[in-house]
NULUM-329781 format. One record per residue (C-alpha): x, y, z; residue in one letter. Coordinates in Angstrom, 3 decimals, always signed. Example, Ala and Ser with C-alpha at 12.3 -4.5 7.8 and 13.67 -1.06 7.14 Angstrom:
<atoms>
<c1 +12.300	c2 -4.500	c3 +7.800	code A>
<c1 +13.670	c2 -1.060	c3 +7.140	code S>
</atoms>
This chain:
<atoms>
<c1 +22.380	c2 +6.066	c3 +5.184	code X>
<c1 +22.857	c2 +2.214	c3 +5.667	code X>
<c1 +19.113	c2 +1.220	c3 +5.550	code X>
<c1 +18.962	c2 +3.631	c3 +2.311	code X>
<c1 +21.693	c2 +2.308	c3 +0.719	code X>
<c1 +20.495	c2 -1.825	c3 +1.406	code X>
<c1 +16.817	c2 -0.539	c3 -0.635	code X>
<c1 +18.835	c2 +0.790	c3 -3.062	code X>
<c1 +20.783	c2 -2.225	c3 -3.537	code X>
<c1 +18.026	c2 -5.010	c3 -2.904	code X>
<c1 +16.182	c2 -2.854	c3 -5.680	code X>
<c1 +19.266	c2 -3.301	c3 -8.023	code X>
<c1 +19.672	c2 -6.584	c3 -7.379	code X>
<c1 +16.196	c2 -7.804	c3 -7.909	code X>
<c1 +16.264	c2 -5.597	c3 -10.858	code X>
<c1 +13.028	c2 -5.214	c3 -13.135	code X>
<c1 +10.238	c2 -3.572	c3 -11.477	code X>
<c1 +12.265	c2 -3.310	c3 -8.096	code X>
<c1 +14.282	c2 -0.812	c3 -9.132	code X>
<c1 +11.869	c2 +1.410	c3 -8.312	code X>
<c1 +13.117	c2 +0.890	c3 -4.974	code X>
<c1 +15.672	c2 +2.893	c3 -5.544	code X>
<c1 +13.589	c2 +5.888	c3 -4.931	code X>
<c1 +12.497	c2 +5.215	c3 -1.354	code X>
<c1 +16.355	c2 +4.216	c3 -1.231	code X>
<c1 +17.556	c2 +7.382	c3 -2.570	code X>
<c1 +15.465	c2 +9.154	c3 -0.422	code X>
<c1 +16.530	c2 +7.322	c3 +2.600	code X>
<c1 +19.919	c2 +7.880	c3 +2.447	code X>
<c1 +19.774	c2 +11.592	c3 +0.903	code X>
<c1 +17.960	c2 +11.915	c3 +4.257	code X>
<c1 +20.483	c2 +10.552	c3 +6.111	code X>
<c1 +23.248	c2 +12.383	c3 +4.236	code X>
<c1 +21.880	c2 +15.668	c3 +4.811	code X>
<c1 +21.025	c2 +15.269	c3 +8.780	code X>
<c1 +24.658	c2 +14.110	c3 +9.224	code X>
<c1 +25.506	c2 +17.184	c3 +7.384	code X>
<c1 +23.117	c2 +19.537	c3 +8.896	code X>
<c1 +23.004	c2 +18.267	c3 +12.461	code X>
<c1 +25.975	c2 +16.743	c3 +13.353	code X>
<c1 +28.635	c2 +18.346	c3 +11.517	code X>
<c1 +26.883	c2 +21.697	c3 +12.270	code X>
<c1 +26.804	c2 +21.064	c3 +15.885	code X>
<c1 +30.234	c2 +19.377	c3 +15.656	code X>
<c1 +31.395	c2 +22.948	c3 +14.500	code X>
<c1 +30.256	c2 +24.574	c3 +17.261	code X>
<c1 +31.951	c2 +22.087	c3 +19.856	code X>
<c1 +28.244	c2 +21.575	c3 +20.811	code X>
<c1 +27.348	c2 +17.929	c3 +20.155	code X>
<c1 +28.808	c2 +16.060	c3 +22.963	code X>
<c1 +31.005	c2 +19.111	c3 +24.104	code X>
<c1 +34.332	c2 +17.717	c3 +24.075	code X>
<c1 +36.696	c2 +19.732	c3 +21.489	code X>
<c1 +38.487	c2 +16.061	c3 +20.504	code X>
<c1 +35.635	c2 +14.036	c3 +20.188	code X>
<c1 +33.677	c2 +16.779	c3 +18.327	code X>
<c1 +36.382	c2 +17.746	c3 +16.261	code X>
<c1 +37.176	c2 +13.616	c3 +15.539	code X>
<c1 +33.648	c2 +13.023	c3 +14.179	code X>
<c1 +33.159	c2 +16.427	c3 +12.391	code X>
<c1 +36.498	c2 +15.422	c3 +10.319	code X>
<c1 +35.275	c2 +12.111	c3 +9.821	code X>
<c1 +31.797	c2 +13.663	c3 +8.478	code X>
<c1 +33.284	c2 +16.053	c3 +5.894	code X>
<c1 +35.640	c2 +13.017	c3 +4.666	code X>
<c1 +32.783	c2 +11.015	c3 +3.601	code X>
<c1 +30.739	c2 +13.523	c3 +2.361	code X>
<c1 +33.106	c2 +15.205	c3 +0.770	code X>
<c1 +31.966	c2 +18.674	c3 +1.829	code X>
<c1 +34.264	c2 +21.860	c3 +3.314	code X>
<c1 +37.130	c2 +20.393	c3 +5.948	code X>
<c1 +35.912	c2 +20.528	c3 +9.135	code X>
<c1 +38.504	c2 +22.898	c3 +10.547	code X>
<c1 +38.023	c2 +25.457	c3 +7.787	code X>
<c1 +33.922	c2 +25.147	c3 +8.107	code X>
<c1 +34.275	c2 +25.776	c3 +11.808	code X>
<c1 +36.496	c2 +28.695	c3 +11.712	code X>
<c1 +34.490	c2 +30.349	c3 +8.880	code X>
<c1 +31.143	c2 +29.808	c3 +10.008	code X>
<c1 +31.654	c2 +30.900	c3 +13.874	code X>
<c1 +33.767	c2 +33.597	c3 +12.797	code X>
<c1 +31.405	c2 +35.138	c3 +9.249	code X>
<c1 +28.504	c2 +33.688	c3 +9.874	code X>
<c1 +27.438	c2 +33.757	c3 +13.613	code X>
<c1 +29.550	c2 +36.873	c3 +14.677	code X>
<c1 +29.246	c2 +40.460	c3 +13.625	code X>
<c1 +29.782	c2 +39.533	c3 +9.637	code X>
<c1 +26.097	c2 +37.816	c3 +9.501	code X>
<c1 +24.472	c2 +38.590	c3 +6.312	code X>
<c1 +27.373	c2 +40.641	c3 +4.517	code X>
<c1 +29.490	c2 +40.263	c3 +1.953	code X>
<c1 +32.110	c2 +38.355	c3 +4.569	code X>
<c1 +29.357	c2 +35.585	c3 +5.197	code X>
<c1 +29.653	c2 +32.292	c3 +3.270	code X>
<c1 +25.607	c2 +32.701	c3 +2.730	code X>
<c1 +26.070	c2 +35.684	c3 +0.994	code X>
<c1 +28.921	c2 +34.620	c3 -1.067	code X>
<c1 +26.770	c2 +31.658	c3 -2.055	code X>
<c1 +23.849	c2 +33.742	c3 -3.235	code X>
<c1 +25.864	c2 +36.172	c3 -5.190	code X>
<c1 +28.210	c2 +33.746	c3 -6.636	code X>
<c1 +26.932	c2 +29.977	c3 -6.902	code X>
<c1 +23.382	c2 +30.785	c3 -7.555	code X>
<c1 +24.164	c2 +34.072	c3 -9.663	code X>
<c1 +21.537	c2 +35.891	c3 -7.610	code X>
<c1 +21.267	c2 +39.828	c3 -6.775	code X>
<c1 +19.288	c2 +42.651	c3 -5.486	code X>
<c1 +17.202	c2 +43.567	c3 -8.575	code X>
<c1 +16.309	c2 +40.862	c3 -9.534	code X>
<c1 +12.587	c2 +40.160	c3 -9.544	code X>
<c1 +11.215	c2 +36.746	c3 -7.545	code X>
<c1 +10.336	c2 +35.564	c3 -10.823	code X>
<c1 +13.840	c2 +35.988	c3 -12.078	code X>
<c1 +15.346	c2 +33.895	c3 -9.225	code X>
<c1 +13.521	c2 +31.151	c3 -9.320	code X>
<c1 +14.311	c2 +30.469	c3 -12.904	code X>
<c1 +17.955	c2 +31.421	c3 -12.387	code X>
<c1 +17.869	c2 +28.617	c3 -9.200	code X>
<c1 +15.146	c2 +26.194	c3 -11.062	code X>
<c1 +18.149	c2 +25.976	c3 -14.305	code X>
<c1 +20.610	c2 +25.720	c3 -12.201	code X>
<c1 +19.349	c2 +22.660	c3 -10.185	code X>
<c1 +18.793	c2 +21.181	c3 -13.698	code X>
<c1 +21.965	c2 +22.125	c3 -15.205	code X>
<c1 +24.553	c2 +19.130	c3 -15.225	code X>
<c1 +27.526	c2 +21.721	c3 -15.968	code X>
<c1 +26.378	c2 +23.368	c3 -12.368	code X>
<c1 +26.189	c2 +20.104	c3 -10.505	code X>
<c1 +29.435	c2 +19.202	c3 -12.009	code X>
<c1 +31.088	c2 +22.912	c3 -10.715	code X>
<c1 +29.659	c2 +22.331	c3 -7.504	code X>
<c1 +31.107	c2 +18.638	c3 -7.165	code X>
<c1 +34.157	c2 +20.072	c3 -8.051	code X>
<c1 +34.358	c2 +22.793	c3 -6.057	code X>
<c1 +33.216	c2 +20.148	c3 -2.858	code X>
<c1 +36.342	c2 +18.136	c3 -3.420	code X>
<c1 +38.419	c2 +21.285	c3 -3.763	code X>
<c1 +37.150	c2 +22.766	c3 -0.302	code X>
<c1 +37.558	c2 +19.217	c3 +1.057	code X>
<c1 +41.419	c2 +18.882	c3 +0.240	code X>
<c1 +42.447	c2 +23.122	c3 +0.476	code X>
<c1 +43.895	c2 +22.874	c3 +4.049	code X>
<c1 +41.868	c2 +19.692	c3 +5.009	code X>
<c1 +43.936	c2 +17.790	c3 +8.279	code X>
<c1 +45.888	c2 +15.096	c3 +7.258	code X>
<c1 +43.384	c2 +12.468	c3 +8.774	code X>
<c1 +40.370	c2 +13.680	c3 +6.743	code X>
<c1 +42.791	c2 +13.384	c3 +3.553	code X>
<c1 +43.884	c2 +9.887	c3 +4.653	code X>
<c1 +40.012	c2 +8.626	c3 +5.670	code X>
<c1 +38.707	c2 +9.930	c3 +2.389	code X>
<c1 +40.977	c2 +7.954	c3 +0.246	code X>
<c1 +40.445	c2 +4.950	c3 +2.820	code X>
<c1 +37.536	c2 +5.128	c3 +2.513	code X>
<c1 +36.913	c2 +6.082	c3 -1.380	code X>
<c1 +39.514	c2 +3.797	c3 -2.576	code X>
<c1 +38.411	c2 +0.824	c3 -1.155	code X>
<c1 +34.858	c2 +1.051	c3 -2.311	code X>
<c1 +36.224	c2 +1.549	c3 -5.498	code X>
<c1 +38.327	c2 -1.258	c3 -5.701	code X>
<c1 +35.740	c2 -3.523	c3 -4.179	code X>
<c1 +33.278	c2 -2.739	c3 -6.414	code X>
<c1 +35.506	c2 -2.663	c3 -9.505	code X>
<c1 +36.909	c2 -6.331	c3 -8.318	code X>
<c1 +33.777	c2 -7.952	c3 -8.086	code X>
<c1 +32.168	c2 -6.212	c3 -10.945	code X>
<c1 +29.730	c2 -4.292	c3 -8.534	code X>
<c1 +30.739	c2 -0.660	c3 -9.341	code X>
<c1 +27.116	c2 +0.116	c3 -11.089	code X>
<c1 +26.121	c2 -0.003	c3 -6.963	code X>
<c1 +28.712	c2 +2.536	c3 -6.111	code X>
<c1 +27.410	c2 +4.888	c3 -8.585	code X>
<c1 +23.550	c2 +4.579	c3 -8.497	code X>
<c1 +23.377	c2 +3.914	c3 -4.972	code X>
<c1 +25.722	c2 +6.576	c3 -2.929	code X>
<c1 +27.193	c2 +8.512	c3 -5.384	code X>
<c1 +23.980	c2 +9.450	c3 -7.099	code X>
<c1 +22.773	c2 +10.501	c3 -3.434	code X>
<c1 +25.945	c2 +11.945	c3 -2.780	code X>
<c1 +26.258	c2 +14.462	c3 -5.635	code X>
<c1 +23.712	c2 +15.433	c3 -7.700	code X>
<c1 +20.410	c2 +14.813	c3 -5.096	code X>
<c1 +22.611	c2 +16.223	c3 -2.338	code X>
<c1 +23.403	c2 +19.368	c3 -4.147	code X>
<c1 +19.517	c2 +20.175	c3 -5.022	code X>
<c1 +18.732	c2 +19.441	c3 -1.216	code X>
<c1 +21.675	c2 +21.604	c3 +0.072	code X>
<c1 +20.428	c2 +24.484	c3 -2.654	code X>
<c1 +17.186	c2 +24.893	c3 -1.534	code X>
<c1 +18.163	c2 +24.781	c3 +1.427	code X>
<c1 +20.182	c2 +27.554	c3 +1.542	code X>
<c1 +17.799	c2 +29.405	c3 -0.089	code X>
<c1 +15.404	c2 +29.226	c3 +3.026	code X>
<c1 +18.416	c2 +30.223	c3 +5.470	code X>
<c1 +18.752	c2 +34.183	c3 +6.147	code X>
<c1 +16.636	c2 +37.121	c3 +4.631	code X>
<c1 +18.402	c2 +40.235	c3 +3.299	code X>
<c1 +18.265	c2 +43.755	c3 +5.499	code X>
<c1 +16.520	c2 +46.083	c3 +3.338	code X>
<c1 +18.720	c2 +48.929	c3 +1.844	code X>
<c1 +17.020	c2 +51.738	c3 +4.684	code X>
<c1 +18.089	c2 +49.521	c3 +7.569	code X>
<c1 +21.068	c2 +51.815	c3 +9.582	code X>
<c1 +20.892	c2 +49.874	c3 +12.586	code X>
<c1 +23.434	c2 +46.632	c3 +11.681	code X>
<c1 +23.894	c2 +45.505	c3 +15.602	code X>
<c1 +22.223	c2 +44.363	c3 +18.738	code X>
<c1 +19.372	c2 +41.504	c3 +18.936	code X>
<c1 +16.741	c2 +43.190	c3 +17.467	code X>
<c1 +18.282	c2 +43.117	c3 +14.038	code X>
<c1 +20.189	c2 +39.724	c3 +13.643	code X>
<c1 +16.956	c2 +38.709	c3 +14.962	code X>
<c1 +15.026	c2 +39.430	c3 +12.624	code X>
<c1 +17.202	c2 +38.137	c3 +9.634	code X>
<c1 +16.128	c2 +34.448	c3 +10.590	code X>
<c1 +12.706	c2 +33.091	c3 +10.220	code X>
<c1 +11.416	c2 +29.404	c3 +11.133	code X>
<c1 +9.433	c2 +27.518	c3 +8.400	code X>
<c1 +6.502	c2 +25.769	c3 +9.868	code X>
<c1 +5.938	c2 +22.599	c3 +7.352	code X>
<c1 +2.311	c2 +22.080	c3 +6.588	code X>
<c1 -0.975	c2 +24.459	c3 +6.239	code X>
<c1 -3.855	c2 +25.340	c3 +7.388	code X>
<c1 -6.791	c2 +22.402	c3 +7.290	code X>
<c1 -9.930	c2 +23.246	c3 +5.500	code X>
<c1 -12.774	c2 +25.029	c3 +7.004	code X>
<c1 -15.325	c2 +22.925	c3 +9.332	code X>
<c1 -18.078	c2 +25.493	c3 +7.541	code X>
<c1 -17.352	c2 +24.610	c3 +4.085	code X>
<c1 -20.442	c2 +22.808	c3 +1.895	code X>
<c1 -20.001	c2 +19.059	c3 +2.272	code X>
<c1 -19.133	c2 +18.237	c3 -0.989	code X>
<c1 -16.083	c2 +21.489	c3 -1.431	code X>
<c1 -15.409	c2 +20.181	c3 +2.356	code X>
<c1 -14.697	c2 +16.894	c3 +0.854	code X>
<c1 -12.217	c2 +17.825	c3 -1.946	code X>
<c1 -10.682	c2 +20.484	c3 +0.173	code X>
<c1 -10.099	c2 +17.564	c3 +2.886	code X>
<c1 -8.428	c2 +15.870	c3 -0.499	code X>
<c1 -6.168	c2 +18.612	c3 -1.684	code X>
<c1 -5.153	c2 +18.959	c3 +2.029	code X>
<c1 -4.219	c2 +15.518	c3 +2.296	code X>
<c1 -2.692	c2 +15.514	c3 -1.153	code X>
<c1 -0.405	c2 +18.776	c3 -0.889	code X>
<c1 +0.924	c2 +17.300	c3 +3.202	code X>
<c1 +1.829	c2 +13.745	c3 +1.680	code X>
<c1 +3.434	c2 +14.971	c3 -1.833	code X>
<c1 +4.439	c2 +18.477	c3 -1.289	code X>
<c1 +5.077	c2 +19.053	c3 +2.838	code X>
<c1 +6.466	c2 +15.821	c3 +3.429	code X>
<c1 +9.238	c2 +15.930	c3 +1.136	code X>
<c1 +10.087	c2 +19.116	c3 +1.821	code X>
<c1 +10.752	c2 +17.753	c3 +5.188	code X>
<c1 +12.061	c2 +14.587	c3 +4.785	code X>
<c1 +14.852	c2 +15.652	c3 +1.787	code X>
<c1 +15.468	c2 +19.708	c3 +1.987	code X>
<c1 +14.339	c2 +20.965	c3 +5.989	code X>
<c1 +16.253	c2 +18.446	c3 +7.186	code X>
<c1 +17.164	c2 +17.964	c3 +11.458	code X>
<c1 +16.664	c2 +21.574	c3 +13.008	code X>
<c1 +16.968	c2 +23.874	c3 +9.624	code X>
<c1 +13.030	c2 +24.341	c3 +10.333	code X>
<c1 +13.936	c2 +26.531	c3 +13.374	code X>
<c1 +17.348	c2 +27.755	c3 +12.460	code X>
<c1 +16.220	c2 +31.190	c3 +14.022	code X>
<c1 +16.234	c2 +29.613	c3 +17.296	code X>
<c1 +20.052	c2 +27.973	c3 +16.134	code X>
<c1 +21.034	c2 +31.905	c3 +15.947	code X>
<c1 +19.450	c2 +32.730	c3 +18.969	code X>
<c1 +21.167	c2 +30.428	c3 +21.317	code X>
<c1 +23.986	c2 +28.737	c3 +19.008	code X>
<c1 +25.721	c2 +27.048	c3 +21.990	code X>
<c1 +22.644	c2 +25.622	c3 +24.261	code X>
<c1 +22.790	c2 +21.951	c3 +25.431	code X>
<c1 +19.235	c2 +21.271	c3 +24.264	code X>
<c1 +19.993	c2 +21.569	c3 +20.329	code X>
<c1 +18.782	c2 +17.904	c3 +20.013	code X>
<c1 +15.498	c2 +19.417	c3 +21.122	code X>
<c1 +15.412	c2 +21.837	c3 +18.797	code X>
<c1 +11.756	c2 +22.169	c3 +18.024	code X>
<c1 +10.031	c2 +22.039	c3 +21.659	code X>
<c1 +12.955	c2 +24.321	c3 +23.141	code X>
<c1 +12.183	c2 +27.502	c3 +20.234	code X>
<c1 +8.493	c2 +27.122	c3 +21.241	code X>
<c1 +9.333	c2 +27.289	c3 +25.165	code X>
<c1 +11.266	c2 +30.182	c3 +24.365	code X>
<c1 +8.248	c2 +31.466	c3 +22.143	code X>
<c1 +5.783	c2 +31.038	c3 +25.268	code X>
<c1 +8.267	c2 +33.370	c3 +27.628	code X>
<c1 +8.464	c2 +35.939	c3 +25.047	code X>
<c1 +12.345	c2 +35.275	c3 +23.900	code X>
<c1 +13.874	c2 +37.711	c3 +26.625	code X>
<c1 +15.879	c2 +40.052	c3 +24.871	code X>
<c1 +14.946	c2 +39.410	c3 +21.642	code X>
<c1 +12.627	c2 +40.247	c3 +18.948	code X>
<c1 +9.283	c2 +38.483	c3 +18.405	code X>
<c1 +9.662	c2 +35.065	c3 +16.450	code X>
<c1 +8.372	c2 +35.439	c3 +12.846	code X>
<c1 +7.970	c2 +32.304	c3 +10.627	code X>
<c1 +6.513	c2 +31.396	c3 +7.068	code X>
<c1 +4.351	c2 +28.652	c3 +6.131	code X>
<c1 +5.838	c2 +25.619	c3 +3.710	code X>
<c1 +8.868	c2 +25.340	c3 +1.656	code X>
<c1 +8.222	c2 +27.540	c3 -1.249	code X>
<c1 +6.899	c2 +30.798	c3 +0.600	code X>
<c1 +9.980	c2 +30.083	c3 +3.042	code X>
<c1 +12.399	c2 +30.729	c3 -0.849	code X>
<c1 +9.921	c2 +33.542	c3 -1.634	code X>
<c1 +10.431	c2 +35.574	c3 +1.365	code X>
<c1 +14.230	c2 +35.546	c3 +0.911	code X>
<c1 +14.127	c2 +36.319	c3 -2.933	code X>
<c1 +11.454	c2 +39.000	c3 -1.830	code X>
<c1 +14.184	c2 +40.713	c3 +0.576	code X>
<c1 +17.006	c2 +39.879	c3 -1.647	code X>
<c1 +15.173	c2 +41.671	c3 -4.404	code X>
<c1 +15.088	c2 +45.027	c3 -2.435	code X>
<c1 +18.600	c2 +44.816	c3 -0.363	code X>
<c1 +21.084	c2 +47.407	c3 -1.457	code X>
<c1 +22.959	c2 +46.312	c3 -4.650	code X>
<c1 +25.920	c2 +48.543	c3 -3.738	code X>
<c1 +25.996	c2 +46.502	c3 -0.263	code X>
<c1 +25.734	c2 +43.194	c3 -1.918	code X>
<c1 +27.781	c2 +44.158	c3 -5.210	code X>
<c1 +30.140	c2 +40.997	c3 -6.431	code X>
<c1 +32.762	c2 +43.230	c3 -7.554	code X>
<c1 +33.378	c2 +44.236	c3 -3.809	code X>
<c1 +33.701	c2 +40.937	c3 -2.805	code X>
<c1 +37.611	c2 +40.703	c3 -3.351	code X>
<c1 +38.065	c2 +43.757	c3 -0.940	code X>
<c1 +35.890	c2 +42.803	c3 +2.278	code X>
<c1 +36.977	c2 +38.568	c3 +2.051	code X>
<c1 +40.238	c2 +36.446	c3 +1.466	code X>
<c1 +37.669	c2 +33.128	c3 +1.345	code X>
<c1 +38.142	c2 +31.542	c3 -1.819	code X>
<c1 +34.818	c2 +31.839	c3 -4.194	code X>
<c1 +35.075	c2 +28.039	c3 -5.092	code X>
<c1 +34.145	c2 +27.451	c3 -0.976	code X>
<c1 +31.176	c2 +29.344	c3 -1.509	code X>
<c1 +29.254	c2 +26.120	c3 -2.860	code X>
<c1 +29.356	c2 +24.846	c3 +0.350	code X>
<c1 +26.456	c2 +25.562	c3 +3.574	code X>
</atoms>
């Protein structure tokens, strides 16, 4: 987040045509935002990073304070408790609220229909205003008094630095810009990749074989061209190969699949093991022995057929299942928190 924010500010202060470092910077620190979000906090939440409740609990508070995201306490208790546990995937899970109330989306719905619905919303200022809202709301509602008192540390004295030496334009275009609005497209995507739906004949809601198979890797990348093609298609396959890794896989990497979301199946699998940090090499070890116990790994191919397999299965789920109007009955959790992932 540092090295992003110095491009960012090098670009601003150079100004002219090195402002378009604010791009690389932008995407430096949105990177950086979104592993401390996704690895660290998450990990923090399950007293896994370090395994020491304090020191875990210390730097998971100081995390949500400066990102102004869901207080640390609250986050923990709701996604250990809906999330991991028996609630996965209904109504009681923060995913699901997410789905059915931030993004509007419902069983019905064609693919087609849901990416428009998500595509307008990640355009829509009024929806990236709600969501910063609705951040800061889940922040403060029952934060601890320390996240409360770093926050406005924290907050108050960039503003008042920047404001005193006239250097607020920074604060804005260079963090808050990442903070907000680039965050909040990254974090949307994102959770549109997490969990597929159970289709509406599936009885069985228990055991590893089914909350195994509601989590799918996302391998980024595809499948190089053909060593049999003609020279000349081998050539511009070679090209769009190149082309779609560098400018589509890439980013989808570097600013949405951030830390281990690529094999959150293996997260779900074994939420407490030691070798999180390893996240990638551990799932395939597991692969190799044939995940004891568990169902067969399944994974899709690149960012967008990742989003199209969940739309697919949300499409089909049972709407009486995933109904909003039964929300109210089955969870106490405030629908403003269901912004957050």
């Amino acid at each position: 987040m540092l090295l992003g924010l110095a491009i960012s500010c090098t670009g601003m202060g150079l100004g002219g045509p090195w402002l378009l470092l604010l791009l690389p910077g932008w995407a430096v620190t949105l990177h950086g935002m979104r592993n401390l979000r996704m690895m660290i906090y998450h990990q923090c939440s399950h007293r896994n990073m370090y395994r020491k409740r304090r020191l875990d609990a210390a730097i998971g508070r100081a995390t949500s304070s400066l990102l102004i995201i869901q207080n640390f306490a609250r986050y923990s208790r709701e996604h250990v408790s809906d999330h991991h546990a028996a609630h996965h995937m209904t109504l009681r899970d923060p995913t699901v609220q997410a789905f059915l109330v931030s993004l509007d989306l419902h069983p019905g719905m064609t693919r087609r229909q849901m990416w428009r619905r998500v595509l307008g919303k990640i355009f829509s200022p009024w929806f990236h205003l709600n969501f910063a809202v609705a951040r800061a709301r889940s922040f403060w509602h029952d934060s601890d008094t320390s996240e409360k008192a770093i926050s406005v540390g924290l907050y108050g004295t960039a503003v008042a630095a920047t404001v005193a030496t006239g250097t607020w334009p920074v604060l804005v275009v260079a963090w808050l810009v990442p903070l907000f609005p680039l965050f909040q497209v990254s974090n949307t995507l994102r959770l549109c990749v997490k969990h597929t739906f159970p289709a509406a004949d599936v009885t069985e809601r228990r055991g590893k074989e089914y909350f195994g198979s509601l989590t799918n890797a996302i391998f980024i990348g595809e499948a190089a061209p053909s060593p049999a093609l003609p020279p000349v298609r081998r050539i511009a396959a070679w090209g769009r190969w190149a082309t779609r890794m560098l400018f589509v896989h890439a980013p989808a990497r570097y600013l949405v699949l951030t830390g281990d979301t690529v094999v959150h199946d293996f997260h779900h699998r074994y939420p407490s093991t030691p070798k999180w940090a390893n996240y990638i090499f551990e799932r395939q070890a597991d692969a190799d022995k044939g995940s004891p116990g568990w169902p067969e790994y399944r994974h899709a191919w690149g960012l967008v057929p990742a989003i199209n397999l969940v739309f697919d299965s949300l499409s089909v789920a049972d709407p009486e299942e995933y109904s909003v109007t039964r929300l109210r009955e089955v969870s106490k959790r405030e629908l403003f928190a269901a912004f957050d992932d």
